[in-house]
N, C-alpha and C positions, 0 to 999 in steps of 0.2 A: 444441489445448491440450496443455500437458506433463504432464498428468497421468498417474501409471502407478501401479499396482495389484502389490504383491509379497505372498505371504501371510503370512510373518511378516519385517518388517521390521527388528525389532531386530535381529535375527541380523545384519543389512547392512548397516546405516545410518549406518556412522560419517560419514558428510557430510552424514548428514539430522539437521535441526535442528526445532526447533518453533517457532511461530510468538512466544512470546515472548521465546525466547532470540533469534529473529531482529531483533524491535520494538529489543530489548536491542543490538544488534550495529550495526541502522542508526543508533538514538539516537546512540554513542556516535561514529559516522560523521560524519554531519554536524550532532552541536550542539546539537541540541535533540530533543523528544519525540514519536518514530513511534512509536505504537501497532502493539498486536498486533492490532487490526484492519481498519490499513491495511496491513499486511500480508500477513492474508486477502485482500484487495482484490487485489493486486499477483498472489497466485494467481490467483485468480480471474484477472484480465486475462491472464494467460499471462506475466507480467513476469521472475517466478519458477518455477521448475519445483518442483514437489507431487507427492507420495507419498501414496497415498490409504489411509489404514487404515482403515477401516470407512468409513461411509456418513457419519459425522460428522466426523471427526479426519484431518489434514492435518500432513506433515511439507513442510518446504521445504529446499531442495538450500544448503548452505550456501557455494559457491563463489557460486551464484548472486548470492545476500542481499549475501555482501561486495561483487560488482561494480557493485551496481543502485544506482543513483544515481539522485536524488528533488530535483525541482526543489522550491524552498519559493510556497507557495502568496502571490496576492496579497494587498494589503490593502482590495481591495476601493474603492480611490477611483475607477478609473475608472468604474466603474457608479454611484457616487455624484455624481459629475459629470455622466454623462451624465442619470441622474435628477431632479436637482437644475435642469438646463435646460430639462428638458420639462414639470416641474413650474412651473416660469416661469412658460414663454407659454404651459402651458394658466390659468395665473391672470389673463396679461396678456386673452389671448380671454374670459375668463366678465364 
């Protein structure tokens, strides 16, 4: 994972960003509304590289944020299809 630990951060961080000015950065990326805690997430995953300030609080690398690209999620028909078929013929069977 990129997580890395410095003890006072401000002092360095002109490329570390926080997680809602990140949410704020992808929003305006691709179009519609990434939260700041899909963004946590994205840390988390290792997607983005994190600055760890205390034990709670998390900066992310702001080169990173700009080049990470976030496919959009589906709408969910395919499993409702496939749902909607099994649901069938377990009606046609009872």
């Amino acid at each position: 994972m990129n997580t890395k630990r410095i003890e006072n951060p401000m002092n360095s961080s002109t490329g570390w960003i926080s997680s809602k000015v990140a949410s704020d950065i992808l929003s305006a990326k691709h179009g519609r509304k990434i939260s700041d805690a899909y963004v946590r997430k994205l840390g988390g995953w290792g997607k983005l590289t994190t600055l760890a300030i205390d034990g709670r609080t998390k900066l992310y690398w702001r080169a990173d944020v700009e080049s990470c690209d976030i496919k959009k999620q589906g709408t969910g028909e395919v499993r409702r299809a496939i749902r909607e078929k099994r649901e069938a013929k377990e009606r046609q069977e009872a």
